[in-house]
C-alpha positions in Angstrom: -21.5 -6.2 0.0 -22.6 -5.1 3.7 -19.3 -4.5 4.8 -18.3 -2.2 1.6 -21.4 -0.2 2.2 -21.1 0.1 5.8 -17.7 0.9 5.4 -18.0 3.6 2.4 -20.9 5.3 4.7 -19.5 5.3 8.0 -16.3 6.6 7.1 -17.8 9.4 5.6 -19.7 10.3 8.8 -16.5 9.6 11.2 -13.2 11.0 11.6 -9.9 9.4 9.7 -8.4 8.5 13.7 -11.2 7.0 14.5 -12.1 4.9 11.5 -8.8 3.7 11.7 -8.4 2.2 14.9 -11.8 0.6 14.8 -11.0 -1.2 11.5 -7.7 -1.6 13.1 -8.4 -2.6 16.7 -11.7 -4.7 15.4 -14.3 -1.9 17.6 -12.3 -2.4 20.9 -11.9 1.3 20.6 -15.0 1.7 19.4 -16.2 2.1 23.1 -12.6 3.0 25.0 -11.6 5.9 23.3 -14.6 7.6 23.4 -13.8 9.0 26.5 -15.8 10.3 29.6 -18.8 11.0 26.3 -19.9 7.4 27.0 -22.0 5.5 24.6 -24.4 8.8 23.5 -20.6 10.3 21.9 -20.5 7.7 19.6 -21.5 8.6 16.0 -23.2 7.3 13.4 -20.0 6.9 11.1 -18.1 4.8 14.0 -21.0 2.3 14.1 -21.1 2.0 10.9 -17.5 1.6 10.3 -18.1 -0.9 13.4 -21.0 -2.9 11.2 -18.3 -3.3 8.3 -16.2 -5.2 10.1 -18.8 -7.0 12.1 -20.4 -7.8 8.6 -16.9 -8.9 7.0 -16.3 -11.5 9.9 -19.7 -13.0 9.1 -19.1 -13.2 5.3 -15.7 -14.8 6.1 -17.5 -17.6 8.2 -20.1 -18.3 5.5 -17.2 -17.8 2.6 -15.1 -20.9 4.9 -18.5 -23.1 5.1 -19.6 -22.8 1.0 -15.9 -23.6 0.3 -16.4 -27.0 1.7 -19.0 -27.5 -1.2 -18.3 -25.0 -3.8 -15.1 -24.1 -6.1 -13.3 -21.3 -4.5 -13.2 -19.5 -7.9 -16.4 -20.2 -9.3 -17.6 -18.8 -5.4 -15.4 -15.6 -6.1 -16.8 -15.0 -9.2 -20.3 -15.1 -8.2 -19.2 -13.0 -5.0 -17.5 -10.3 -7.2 -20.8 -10.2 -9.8 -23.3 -10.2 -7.0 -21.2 -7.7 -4.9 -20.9 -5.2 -7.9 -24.7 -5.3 -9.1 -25.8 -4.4 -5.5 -23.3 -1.7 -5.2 -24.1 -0.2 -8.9 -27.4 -0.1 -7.9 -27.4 1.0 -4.7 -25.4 3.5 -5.7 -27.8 4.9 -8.2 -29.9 5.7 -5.0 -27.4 7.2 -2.8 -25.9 9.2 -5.7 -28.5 9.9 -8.3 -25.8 12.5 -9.8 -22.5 9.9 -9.8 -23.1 8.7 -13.5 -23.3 11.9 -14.6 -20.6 13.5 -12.9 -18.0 10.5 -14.2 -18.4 12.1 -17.7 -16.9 15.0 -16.1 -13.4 12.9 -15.6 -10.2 13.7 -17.7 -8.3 11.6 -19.6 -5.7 11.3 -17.2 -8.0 9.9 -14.6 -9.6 7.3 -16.1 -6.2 6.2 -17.5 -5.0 5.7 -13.8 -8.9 3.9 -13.2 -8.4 1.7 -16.0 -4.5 1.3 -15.0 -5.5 0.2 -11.1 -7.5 -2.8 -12.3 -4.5 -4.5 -14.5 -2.5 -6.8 -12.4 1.4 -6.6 -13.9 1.6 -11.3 -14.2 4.6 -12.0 -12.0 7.1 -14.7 -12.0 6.5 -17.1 -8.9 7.7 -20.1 -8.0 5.9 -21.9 -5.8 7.5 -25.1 -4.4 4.5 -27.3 -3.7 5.3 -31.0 -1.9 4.2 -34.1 -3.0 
């Protein structure tokens, strides 16, 4: 959840090059390619975009300890319903306007939407040894 928010907010508030080599480079460039600015050049977007990632390592520790205890897929289903109630309503406080304006959508887009969530079932086989 913290790393999709501080993502989705820093990213807005940073340039493309530079969200991109800090998720990319995991914040070494955060500080190096700032330049001669030093630390005071750094914006608000690139920490945030820096908080994502330091949030996503965390989640992936804690994810590897409940595994031990808990069925990955029962785990990844309360991560994906937890994860999408915070979102849905933190949304409604960041964009009071966003329900509204998805009325607004043609046909056409919400077909692609709708189409980017169905997963096409294909044929694997997976050799597994015994």
């Amino acid at each position: 959840m913290a790393h999709h928010y501080f993502l989705s907010m820093g990213l807005t508030k940073t340039s493309a090059s530079n969200g991109g080599l800090i998720l990319g480079m995991a914040g070494v460039s955060f500080i190096v390619l700032k330049g001669n600015g030093g630390l005071s050049s750094i914006s608000p977007g690139d920490v945030n975009v820096f908080l994502s990632i330091l949030a996503q390592a965390i989640s992936f520790i804690l994810i590897k300890k409940a595994s031990n205890t808990l069925d990955p897929r029962l785990m990844t289903g309360y991560m994906l319903i937890a994860g999408s109630i915070f979102l849905f309503v933190l949304g409604w406080f960041l964009e009071p306007a966003g329900m509204e304006s998805m009325a607004a959508g043609s046909a056409g887009l919400w077909t692609v939407f709708f189409a980017s969530a169905i997963k096409l079932k294909q044929k694997q086989e997976i050799n597994i040894p015994k």
